[in-house]
C-alpha positions in Angstrom: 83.2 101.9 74.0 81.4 102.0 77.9 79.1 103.9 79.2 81.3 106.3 80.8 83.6 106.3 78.1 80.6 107.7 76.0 79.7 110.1 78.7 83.6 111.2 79.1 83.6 112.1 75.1 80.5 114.2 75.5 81.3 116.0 78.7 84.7 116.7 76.8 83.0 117.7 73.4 80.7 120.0 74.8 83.2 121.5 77.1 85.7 121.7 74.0 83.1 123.2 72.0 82.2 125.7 74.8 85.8 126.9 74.8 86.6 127.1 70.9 83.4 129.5 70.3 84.9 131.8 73.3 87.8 131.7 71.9 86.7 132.3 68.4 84.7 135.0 69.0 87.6 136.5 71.4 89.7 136.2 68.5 87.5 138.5 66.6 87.0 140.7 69.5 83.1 140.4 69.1 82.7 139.2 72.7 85.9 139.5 74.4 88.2 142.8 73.6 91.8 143.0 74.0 91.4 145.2 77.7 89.1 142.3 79.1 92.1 139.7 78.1 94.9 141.4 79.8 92.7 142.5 82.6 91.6 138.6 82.9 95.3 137.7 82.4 96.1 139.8 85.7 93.2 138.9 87.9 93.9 135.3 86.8 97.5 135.7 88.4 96.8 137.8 91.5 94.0 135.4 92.6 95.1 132.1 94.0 91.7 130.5 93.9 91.2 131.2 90.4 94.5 129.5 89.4 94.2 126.2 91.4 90.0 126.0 89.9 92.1 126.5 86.6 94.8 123.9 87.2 91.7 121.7 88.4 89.9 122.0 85.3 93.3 121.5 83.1 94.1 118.5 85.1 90.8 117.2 84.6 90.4 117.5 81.3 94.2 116.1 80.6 93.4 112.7 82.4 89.9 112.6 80.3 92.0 113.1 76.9 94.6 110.5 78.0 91.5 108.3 78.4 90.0 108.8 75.3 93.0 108.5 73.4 94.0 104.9 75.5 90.2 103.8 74.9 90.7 105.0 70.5 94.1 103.0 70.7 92.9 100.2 72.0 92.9 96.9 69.6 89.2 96.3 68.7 87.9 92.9 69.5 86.9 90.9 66.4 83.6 92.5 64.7 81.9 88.8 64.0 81.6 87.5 68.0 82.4 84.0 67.7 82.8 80.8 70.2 85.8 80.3 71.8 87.0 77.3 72.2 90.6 75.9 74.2 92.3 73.1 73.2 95.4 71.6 73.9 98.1 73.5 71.0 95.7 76.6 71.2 92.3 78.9 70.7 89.8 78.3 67.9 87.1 80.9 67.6 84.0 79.7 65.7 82.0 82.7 64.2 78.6 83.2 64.8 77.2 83.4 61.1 79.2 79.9 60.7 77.2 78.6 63.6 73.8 79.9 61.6 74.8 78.8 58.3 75.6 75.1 60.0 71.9 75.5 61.4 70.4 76.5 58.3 72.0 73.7 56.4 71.1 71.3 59.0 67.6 72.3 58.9 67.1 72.2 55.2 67.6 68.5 55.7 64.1 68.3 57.6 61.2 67.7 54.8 58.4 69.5 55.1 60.2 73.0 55.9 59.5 75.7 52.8 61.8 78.5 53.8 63.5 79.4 57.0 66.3 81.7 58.4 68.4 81.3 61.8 69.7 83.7 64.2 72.4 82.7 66.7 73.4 84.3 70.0 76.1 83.7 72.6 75.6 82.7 76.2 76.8 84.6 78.7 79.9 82.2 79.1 80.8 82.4 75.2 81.3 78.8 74.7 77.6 77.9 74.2 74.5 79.5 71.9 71.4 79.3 71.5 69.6 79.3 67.8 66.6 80.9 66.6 64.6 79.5 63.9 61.9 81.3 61.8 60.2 78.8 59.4 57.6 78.0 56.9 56.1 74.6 56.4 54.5 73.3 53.9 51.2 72.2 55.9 51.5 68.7 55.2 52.8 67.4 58.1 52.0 67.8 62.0 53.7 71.5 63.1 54.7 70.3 67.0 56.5 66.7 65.4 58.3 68.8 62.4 59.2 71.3 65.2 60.6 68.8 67.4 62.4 67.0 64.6 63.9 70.7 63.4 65.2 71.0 67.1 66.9 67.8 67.5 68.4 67.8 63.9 70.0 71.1 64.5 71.1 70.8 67.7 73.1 67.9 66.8 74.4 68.9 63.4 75.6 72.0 65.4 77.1 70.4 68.0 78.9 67.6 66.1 80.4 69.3 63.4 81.1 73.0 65.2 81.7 71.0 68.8 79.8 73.8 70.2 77.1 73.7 72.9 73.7 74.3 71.5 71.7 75.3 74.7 68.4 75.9 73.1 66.8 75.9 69.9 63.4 78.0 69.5 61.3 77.6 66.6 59.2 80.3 65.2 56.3 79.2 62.6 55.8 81.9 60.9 53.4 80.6 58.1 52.2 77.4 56.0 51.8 77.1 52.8 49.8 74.9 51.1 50.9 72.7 48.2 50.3 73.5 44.6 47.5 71.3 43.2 47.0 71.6 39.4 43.3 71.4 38.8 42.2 68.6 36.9 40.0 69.5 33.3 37.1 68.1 32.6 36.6 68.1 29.0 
C-alpha cells in the first residue's frame, strides 16, 4: 500500500470515526436531541449551499472507499521478492533466500571462514543483487586474500548455478577467532 493510499485510509478513518461518535451520541440524545435533528433536517433542505458541501463531502468520501476497496482487492505480489528472469517458453522467479542460501553454501567452501551469514538485495532493475556477507575467520590466514577469495567464490557460484547477476559482494569481518591449542603437560 502507497503513501497516499495510507494517507487516504486515515483521512477516511478519522473522518469515519468523527461521524460514528456524533452519531452515537445523537442516538442517545446526549449531544444531539430530537428538535436539533429535524431542525438540521430542514435547514439542510432549504439551504442550497449546505446540500451541494454535503453532496461534495459524500462524493468525496465515495471515490476514497471505491479506492480503498480496489487497493484491498488487489492481488498481493509474492511476499519473498525474487529475480525475474525471461526465457524463451516463460518467467522464472528466483527467491531471494535461495540466492542467500546459494551464497552461504558457496562460501562455506572457502577455508579459513568460522561462521558467517548473508543478506541479499535486489537492484533497482530486479534482475541483479548484490550480497552481503558477515564472517568470522579463524585468524590463520591473511583477512584482505580470504576476503577476496570469499568474493570471487560467491559471485560465481551465484551466478552459475542461479544465472543471476551478482553486482557486488561486500564482506563484513566481524571477528577472528583464534584456534584451539591444547596445552602441552609437563610432567
Amino acid at each position: 500500500m502507497g503513501l497516499l493510499d495510507r494517507l487516504l485510509l486515515f483521512l477516511f478513518s478519522i473522518g469515519f470515526a468523527a461521524l460514528a461518535v456524533v452519531g452515537f451520541l445523537a442516538g442517545l440524545e446526549i449531544l444531539i436531541g430530537p428538535r436539533e435533528v429535524i431542525s438540521g433536517i430542514r435547514e439542510f433542505y432549504q439551504d442550497p449551499g449546505l446540500r451541494w458541501a454535503v453532496a461534495g463531502v459524500s462524493l468525496f468520501a465515495l471515490v476514497i472507499s471505491v479506492r480503498l476497496l480496489a487497493v484491498g482487492l488487489m492481488k498481493k505480489r509474492a511476499l519473498d521478492p525474487g529475480v525475474d528472469r525471461e526465457t524463451e517458453i516463460g518467467h522464472i522467479r528466483i527467491s531471494l533466500k535461495t540466492i542467500e542460501s546459494l551464497a552461504v553454501r558457496a562460501a562455506r567452501k572457502v577455508r579459513g571462514i568460522r561462521d558467517l551469514t548473508a543478506r541479499v538485495r535486489h537492484n533497482g532493475d530486479h534482475s541483479s543483487v548484490g550480497i552481503g556477507m558477515k564472517i568470522i575467520v579463524d585468524g590463520e590466514r591473511p583477512i584482505q586474500e580470504l576476503s577476496e577469495q570469499l568474493q570471487l567464490t560467491v559471485k560465481e557460484q551465484v551466478e552459475k548455478i542461479a544465472g543471476v547477476g551478482v553486482d557486488q559482494v561486500s564482506v563484513y569481518v566481524a571477528q577472528t577467532i583464534q584456534p584451539d591449542k591444547s596445552r602441552v603437560r609437563v610432567e
